[in-house]
C-alpha positions as CSV (number, residue, x, y, z in Angstrom):
1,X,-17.9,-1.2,3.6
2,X,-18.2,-3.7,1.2
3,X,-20.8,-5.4,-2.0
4,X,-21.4,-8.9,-2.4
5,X,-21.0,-9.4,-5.9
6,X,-21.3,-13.0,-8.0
7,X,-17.8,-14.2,-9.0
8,X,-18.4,-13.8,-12.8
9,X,-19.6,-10.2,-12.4
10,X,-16.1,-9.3,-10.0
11,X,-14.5,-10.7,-12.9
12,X,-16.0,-8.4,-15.7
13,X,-15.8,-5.6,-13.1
14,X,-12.4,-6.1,-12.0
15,X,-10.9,-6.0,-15.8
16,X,-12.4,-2.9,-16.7
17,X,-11.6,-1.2,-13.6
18,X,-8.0,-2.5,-14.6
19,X,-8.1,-0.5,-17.9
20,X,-9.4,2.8,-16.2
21,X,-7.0,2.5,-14.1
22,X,-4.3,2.1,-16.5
23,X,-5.9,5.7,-18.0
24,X,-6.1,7.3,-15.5
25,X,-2.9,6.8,-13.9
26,X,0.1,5.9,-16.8
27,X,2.9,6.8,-15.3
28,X,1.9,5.7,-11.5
29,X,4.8,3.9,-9.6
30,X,6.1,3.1,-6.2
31,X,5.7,6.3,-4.3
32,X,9.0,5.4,-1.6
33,X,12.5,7.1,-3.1
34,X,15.1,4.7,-2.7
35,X,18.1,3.7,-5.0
36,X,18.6,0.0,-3.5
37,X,16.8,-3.0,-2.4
38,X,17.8,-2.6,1.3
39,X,16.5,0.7,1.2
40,X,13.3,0.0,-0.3
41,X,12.8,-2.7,2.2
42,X,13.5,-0.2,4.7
43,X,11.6,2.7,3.2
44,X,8.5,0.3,3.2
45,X,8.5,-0.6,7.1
46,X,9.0,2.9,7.7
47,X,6.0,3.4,5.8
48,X,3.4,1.6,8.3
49,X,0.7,4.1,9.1
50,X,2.8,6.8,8.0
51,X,2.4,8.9,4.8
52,X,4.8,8.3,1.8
53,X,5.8,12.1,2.1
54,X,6.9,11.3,5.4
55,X,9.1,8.7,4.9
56,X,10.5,10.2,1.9
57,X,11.0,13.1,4.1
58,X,12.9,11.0,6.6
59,X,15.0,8.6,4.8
60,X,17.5,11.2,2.8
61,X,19.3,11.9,6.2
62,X,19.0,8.0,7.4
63,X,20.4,6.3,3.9
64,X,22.9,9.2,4.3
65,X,24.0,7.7,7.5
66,X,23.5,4.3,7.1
67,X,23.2,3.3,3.4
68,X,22.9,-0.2,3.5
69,X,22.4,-4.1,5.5
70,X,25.6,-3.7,7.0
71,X,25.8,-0.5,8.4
72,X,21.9,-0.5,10.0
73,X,22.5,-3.7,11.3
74,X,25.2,-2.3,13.4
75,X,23.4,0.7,13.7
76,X,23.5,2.5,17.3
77,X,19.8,2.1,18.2
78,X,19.2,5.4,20.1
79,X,20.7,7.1,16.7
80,X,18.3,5.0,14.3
81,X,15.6,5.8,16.3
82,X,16.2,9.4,16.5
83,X,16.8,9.1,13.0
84,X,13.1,7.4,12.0
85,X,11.3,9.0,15.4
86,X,8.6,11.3,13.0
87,X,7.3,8.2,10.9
88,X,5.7,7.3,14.4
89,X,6.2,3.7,16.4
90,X,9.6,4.5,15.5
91,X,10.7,2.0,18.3
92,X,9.4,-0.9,17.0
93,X,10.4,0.4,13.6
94,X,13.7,0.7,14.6
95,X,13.8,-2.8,16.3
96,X,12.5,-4.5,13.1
97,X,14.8,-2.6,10.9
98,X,17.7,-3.5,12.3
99,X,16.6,-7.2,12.6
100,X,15.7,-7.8,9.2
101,X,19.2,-6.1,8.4
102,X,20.8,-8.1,10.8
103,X,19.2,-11.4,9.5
104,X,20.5,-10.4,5.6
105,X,23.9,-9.8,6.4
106,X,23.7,-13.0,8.4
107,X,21.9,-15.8,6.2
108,X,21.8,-13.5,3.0
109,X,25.5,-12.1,2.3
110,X,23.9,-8.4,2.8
111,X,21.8,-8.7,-0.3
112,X,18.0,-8.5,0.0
113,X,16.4,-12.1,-0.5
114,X,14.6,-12.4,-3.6
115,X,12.3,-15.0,-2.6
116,X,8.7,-14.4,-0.8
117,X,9.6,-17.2,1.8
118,X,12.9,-15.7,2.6
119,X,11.4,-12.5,3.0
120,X,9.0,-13.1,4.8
121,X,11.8,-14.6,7.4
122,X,12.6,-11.1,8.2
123,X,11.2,-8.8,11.2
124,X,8.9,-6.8,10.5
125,X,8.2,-8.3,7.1
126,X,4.6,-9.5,6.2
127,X,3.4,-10.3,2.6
128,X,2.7,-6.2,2.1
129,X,6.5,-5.3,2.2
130,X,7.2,-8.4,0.5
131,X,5.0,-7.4,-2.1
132,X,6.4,-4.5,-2.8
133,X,10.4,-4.8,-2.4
134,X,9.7,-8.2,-5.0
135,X,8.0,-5.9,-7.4
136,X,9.6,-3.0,-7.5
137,X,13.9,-4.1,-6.5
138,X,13.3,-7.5,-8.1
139,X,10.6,-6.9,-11.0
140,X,9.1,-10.2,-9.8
141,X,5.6,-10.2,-9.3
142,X,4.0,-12.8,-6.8
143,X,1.4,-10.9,-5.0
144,X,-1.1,-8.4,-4.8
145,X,0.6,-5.4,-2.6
146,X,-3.0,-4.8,0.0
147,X,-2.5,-1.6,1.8
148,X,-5.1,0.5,3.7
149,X,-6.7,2.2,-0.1
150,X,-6.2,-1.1,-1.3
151,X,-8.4,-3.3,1.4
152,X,-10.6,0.0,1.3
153,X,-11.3,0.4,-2.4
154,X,-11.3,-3.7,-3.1
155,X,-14.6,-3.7,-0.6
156,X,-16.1,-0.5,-1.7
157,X,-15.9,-1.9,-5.6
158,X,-17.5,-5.2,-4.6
159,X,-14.0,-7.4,-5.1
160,X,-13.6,-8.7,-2.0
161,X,-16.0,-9.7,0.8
162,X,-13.1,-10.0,3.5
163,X,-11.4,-7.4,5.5
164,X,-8.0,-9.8,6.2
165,X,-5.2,-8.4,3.7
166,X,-3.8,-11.8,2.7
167,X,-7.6,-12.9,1.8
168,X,-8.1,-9.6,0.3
169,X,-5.1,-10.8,-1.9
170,X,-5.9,-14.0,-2.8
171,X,-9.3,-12.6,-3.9
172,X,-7.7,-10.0,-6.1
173,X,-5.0,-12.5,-7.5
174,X,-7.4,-14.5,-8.5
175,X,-9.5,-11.7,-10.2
176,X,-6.7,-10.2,-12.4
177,X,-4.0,-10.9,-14.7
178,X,-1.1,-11.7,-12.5
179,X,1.5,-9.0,-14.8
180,X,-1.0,-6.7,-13.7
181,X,-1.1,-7.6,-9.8
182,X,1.0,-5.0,-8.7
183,X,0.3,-2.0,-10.8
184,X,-3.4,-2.4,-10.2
185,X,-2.5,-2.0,-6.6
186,X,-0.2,0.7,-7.1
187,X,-3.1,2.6,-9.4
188,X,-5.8,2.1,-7.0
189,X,-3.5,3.5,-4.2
190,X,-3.2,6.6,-6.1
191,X,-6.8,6.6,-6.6
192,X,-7.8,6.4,-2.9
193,X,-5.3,9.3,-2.1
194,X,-7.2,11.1,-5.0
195,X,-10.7,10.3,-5.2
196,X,-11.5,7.3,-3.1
197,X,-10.7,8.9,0.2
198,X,-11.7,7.2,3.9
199,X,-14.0,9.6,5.6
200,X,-15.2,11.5,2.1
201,X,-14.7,9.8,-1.1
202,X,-15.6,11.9,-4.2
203,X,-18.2,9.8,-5.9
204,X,-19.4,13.0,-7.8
205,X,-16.4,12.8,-10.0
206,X,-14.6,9.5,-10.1
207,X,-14.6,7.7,-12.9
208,X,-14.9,4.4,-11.8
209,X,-18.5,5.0,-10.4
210,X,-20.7,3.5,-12.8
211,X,-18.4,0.4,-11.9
212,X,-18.7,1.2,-8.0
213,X,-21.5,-0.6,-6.4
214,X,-21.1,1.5,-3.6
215,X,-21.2,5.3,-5.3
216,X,-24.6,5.7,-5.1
217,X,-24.4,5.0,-1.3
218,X,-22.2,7.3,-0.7
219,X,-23.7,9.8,-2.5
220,X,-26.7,9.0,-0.8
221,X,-25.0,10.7,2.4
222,X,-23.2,13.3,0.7
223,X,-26.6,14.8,-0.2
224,X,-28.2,14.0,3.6
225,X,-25.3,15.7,5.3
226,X,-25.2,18.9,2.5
227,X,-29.4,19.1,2.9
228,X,-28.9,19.0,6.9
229,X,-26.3,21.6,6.7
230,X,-28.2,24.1,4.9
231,X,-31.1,23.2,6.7
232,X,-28.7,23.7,9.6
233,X,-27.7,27.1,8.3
234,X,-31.1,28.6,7.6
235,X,-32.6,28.2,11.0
């Protein structure tokens, strides 16, 4: 879903969402364990509609075995597979893996590229995971990171009319104060685990729904569905 809102008011909006944000989550940060850039990279393509927990789950075991460019570039593929199979699509995981690993030791001297356009070279690599390695290997900050609770909560909050990511972006980059663009994505992801969720968002107590255009919505259904279930109940 998403709220047309005028340009000026997004702005106002977006800004103090920012600092509730920033209040509610202090201490939020990049989710993925990893301890280099190669393995964040990876950590993040392993993360495509796969939980966090997952991948932090699966990636002990795989860094263990292969720990960095090199070594998963010559990776036996079966193995690596085996290896990533529970994060799901693990074959086309695997296949990207192993060619953006292939494509740094070959063009990058086995260190991660630091640059969005070199990144975005790599298989498997779109703006998202570009986003993130940047941010959180390199501290460089050139993008909003737009995830699933990211394009979700942008609509629901009226910041965005589009459902692309990379227009989702450019609406949010132009909304907020680029040193903030990636910790206001990585505060509203915690917030659509928390509160904001997909099917039943807890309007009742988030504290960013006198902000939310879209609260009273979906407390408007909340009620319908608890007054048809006890209707439901009582006959």
């Amino acid at each position: 879903m998403t709220i047309t809102l005028q340009s000026s008011v997004k702005k106002k909006r977006s800004q103090e969402i920012l600092v509730l944000l920033k209040h509610l989550y202090p201490d939020a940060t990049c989710s993925l364990n990893y301890e280099t850039p190669v393995q964040l990279l990876v950590a993040t393509i392993l993360s495509a509609q796969c939980t966090d927990e997952r991948v932090n789950l699966v990636t002990p075991a795989l860094f263990k075995r292969f720990p960095d460019a090199p070594s998963l570039a010559a990776a036996n593929r079966e193995e690596l597979e085996t290896l990533i199979r529970s994060t799901g699509f693990y074959r086309n995981k695997a296949k990207n893996i192993q060619g953006a690993c292939q494509k740094i030791v070959e063009d990058f001297g086995g260190e991660v590229p630091k640059r969005m356009e070199d990144l975005l070279q790599l298989p498997g690599v779109a703006r998202k995971t570009a986003n993130v390695v940047l941010a959180h290997a390199y501290g460089i900050i050139e993008g909003v990171t737009v995830d699933t609770h990211v394009k979700r909560l942008s609509g629901r909050l009226g910041l965005t009319e589009h459902t692309d990511p990379v227009r989702i972006e450019r609406d949010l980059m132009a909304l907020l104060p680029q040193p903030d663009w990636e910790n206001f994505s990585i505060r509203l992801i915690y917030h659509g685990r928390a509160v904001c969720k997909a099917r039943q968002p807890i309007c009742q107590i988030c504290q960013l729904a006198h902000l939310c255009p879209s609260a009273g919505l979906f407390d408007s259904s909340s009620q319908r569905i608890n007054s048809l279930s006890k209707m439901l109940k009582s006959v």
